[in-house]
C-alpha positions, -999 to 999 in steps of 0.1 A, spaced: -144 507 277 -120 495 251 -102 521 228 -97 520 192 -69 497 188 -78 474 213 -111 471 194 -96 468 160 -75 439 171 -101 417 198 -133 421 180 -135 437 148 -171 425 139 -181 447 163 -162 475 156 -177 471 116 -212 471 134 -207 500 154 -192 526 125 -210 508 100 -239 523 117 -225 558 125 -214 563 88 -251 554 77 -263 582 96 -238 607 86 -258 632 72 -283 655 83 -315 646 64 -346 626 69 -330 594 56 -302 596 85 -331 601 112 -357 574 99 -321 551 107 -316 571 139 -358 562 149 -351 524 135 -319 517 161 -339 533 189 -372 510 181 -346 476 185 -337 487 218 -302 506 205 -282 528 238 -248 539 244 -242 509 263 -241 486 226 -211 509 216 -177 496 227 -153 518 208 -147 547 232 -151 573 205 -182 561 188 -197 556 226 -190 595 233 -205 599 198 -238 586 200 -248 599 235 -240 633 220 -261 620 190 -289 617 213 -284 645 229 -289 667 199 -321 646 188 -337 660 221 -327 690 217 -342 688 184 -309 690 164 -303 663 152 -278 649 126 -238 649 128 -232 690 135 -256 688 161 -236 658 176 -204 674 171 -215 705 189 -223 685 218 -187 669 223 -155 683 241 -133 705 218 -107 675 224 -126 650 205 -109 655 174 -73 656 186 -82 625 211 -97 599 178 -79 613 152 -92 584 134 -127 589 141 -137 613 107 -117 589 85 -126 553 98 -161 559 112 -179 585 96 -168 580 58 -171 542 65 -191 540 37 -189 551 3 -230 552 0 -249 550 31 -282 530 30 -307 523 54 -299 482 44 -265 488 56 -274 506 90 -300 475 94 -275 449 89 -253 466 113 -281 473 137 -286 434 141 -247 429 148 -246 452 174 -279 439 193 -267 401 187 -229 404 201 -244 428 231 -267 395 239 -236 374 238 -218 397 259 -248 397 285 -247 360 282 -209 357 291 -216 383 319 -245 363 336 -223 327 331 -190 343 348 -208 356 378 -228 321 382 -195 303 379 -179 324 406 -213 323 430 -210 283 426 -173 280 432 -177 309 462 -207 291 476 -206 280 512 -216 242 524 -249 260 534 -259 280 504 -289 269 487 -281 264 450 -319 272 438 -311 308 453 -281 308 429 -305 296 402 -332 321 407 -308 348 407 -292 336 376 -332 333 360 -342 363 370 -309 384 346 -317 359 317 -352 373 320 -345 405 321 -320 401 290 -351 384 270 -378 414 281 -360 446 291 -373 470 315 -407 486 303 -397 526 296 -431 529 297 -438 520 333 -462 545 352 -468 548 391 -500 562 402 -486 599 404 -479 599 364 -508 582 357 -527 606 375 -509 635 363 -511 621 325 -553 612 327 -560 651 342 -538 664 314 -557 641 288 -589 658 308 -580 691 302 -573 688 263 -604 667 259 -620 702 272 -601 728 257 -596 712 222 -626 688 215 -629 651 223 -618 641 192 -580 648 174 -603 643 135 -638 649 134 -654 632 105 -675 653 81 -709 628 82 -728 639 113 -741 601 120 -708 591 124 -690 623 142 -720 617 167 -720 576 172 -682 583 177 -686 608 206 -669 636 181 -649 614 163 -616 597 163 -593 602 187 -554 599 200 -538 569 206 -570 551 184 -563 523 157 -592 530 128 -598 504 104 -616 514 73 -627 482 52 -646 470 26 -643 451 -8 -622 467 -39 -645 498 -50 -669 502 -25 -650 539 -16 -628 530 10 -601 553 1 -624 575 -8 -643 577 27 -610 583 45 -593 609 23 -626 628 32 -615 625 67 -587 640 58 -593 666 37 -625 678 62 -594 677 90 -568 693 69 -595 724 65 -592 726 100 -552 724 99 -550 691 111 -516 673 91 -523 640 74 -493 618 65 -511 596 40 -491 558 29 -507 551 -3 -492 517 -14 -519 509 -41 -526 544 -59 -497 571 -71 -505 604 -48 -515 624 -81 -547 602 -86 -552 607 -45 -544 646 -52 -570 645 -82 -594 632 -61 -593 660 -34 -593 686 -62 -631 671 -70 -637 668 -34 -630 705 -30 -651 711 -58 -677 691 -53 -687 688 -83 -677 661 -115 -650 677 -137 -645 650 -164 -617 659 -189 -612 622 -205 -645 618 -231 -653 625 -266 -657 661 -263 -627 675 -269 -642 712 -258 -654 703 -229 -623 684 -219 -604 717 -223 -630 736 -203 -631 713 -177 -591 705 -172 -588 745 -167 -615 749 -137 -599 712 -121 -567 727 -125 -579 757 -103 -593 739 -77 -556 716 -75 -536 750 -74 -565 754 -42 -551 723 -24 -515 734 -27 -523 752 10 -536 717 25 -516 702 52 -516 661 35 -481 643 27 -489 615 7 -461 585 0 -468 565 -21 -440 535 -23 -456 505 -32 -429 483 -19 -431 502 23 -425 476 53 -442 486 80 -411 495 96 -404 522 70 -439 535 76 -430 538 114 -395 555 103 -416 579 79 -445 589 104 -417 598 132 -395 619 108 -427 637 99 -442 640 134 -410 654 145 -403 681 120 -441 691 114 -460 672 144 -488 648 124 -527 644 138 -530 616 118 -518 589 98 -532 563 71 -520 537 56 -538 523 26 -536 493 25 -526 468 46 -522 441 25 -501 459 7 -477 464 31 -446 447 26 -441 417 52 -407 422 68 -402 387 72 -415 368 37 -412 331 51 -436 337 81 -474 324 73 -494 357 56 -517 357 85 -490 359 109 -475 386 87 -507 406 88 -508 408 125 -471 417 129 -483 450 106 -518 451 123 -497 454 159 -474 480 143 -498 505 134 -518 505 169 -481 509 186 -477 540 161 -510 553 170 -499 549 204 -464 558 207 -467 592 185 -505 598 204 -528 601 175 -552 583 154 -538 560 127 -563 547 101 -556 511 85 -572 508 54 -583 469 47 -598 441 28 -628 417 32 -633 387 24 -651 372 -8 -676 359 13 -689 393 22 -703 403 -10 -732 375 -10 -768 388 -17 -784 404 9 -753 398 35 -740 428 54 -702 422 62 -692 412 98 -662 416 117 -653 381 110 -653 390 73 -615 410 78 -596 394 55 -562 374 63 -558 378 101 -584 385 132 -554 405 145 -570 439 129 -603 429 149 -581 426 179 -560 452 178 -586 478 162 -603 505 184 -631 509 156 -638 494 128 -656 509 99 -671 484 72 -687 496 43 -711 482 21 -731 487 -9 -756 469 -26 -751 474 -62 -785 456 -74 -807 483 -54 -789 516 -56 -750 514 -63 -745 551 -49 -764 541 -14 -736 533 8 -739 518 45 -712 524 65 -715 501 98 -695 507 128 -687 467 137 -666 475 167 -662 511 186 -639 501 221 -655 533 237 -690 533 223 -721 523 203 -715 501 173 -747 500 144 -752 519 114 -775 553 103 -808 550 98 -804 578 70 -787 573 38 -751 579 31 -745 585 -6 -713 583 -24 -712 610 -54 -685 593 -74 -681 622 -100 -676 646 -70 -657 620 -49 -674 627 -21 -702 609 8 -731 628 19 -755 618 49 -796 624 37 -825 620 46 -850 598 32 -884 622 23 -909 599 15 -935 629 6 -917 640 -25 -895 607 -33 -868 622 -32 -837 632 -11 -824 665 3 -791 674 20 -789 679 57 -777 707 74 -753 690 103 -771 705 131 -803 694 113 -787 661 103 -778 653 138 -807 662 155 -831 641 129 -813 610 124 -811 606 163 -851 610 164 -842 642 181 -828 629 208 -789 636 219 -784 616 246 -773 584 231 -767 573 188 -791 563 168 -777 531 157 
């Protein structure tokens, strides 16, 4: 391992990297940890650190990231009471690197470090094959030599799965996932419309991609900020990425949710305006106690989102995540084709759902082509990429036909991975002033509608029956 002088003098491009990328996380905030999360996600370890004091460094960075203490203190705490008189230097030239420290800096430096520890690789495998040629006897097959030689490049271009099971973990893992299916429900969110919470066998679960779509106003946003506000009464924590609406309209819209009622304080009467603002007022000062983080920067990658969610899950532990929506998402590489940009994002969120075990809820677009007369939208009706359809464990489409009833709202479950797909045979309305969607039941005696009870609800819009959905 080379020490600070040698460094500065054979390869100072990576000596930049490698404090370029300390410095950025110098601080012991959320900013410093989304960096942190980024280097592990491109494959970041101890052994891409060649300075001898920022290699000592970062292990002890991890260390105190387990040990859930992370940030610089934590770090420092964790190193021998030498370190400082050892790299005298390391305060000075590493730390206070930079002036500012910005996550565009840490991910410039991030790409040095995993590009020159590829070229080091490289240089690795090409010695040793040099020295097994030139030390290779008269009888020494050379396609040996050149399998060998494959097999490392291979291993440099796909690293070692740290996700590999053998059949003792896998066991161990499926009768732990057993045992909370038992003792905490089936389902991590349980959706407040009994059709659905019933066709989904309780709902959505861990690990689970939803997508949520439909054309602009049909309620999508709507729909799922239900779902999170029925969970959050529970205590269930919602980190909600709204790229196309500012998180007071989405916190405006709980308010009326909670009320359930319409509160309009924008018309002509001035009176009722007043009257109205106070009592919506009330029922936001309500929602202060609900556990939903919204962010709402309209310029995210997908990469921040990933960043976000793991900051969050670690210092409050998330049950779900949405991000609305996902053509809004900013493409981290702009020159690629859009659809090929849509599935980089689509793959994204099922690894988030996967890698912090809970359900993640992509909100999208259809196409222009779904909104023809009398034509229910289809799978093949995602807009931009079939990626989503791929990558999706349900999929959601709404639809409403605005020439019969524009508060009837069908919402069709095009693709379940684990269960039934079809729609209710009851009517879902939307309640627009109240923000709100309501499963009823169609009463033909009075022409009219009444609320179900969920119990009730259930049992009559399966024909009574509870074996199987309705759909």
């Amino acid at each position: 391992m080379m020490d600070w002088n040698t460094t500065m003098t054979t390869d100072n491009s990576q000596y930049d990297n490698e404090r370029s990328l300390i410095s950025c996380m110098r601080d012991d905030d959320d900013e410093s940890y989304k960096i942190y999360a980024h280097a592990i996600d491109e494959g970041i370890t101890a052994d891409h650190f060649q300075n001898e004091a920022i290699n000592l460094y970062w292990q002890a960075l991890v260390r105190s990231e387990k040990e859930n203490d992370f940030g610089y203190f934590g770090a420092m705490q964790r190193l021998n009471k030498d370190f400082d008189g050892r790299y005298p230097y390391f305060n000075s030239e590493v730390i206070l690197c930079h002036d500012v420290p910005t996550f565009t800096k840490a991910e410039i430096a991030i790409k040095g470090l995993v590009r020159n520890y590829t070229f080091r690789q490289l240089r690795n495998i090409s010695k040793n094959l040099e020295l097994e040629v030139s030390d290779a006897e008269i009888l020494t097959d050379p396609i040996s030599i050149a399998h060998h030689a494959e097999k490392q490049i291979q291993e440099l271009i796909i690293p070692k799965s740290s996700t590999l099971s053998d059949a003792d973990k896998l066991s161990e893992g499926t009768i732990l996932m057993i045992e909370d299916s038992i003792n905490q429900g089936p389902a991590r969110i349980v959706p407040h419309i009994p059709w659905l919470r019933y066709g989904l066998e309780g709902g959505f679960k861990n690990t689970h991609m939803i997508v949520v779509a439909a054309r602009p106003g049909v309620g999508k946003t709507t729909l799922v900020l239900n779902f999170a506000y029925h969970a959050a009464l529970k205590g269930k924590k919602t980190l909600f990425f709204s790229l196309e609406m500012k998180g007071e309209y989405l916190w405006e819209k709980l308010a009326l949710i909670r009320a359930g009622r319409g509160l309009p304080y924008k018309t002509k009467d001035r009176a009722k305006n007043i009257e109205n603002a106070k009592i919506l007022k009330e029922y936001v000062n309500q929602c202060r106690s609900l556990p939903i983080y919204i962010d709402d920067n309209g310029s995210a990658k997908i990469s921040d989102i990933r960043s976000t969610a793991k900051v969050m899950h670690r210092k409050i532990g998330l049950d779900c995540v949405v991000i609305d929506y996902c053509t809004l998402v900013k493409p981290e590489d702009s020159r690629i084709p859009r659809e090929q940009q849509v599935a980089d994002i689509s793959r994204s969120a099922k690894a988030l759902a996967k890698e912090l075990d809970l359900p993640v809820f992509l909100i999208a677009q259809l196409n222009r082509d779904s909104v023809k007369k009398g034509v229910e939208p289809q799978l093949h009706d995602l807009r931009d990429s079939g990626q989503i359809e791929q990558d999706a464990d349900v999929v959601i489409l709404m639809h409403r036909d605005y020439l019969k009833d524009k508060e009837d709202v069908k919402i069709i479950t095009a693709k379940n991975r684990f269960g039934g797909c079809g729609h209710s045979r009851d009517k879902i309305k939307f309640k627009p002033e109240a923000q709100t969607f309501v499963q009823v039941e169609d009463n033909r005696l009075n022409n009219g509608t009444r609320e179900l009870s969920d119990e009730q609800a259930l049992w009559e819009s399966t024909g009574g029956r509870t074996e199987e959905p309705r759909i």
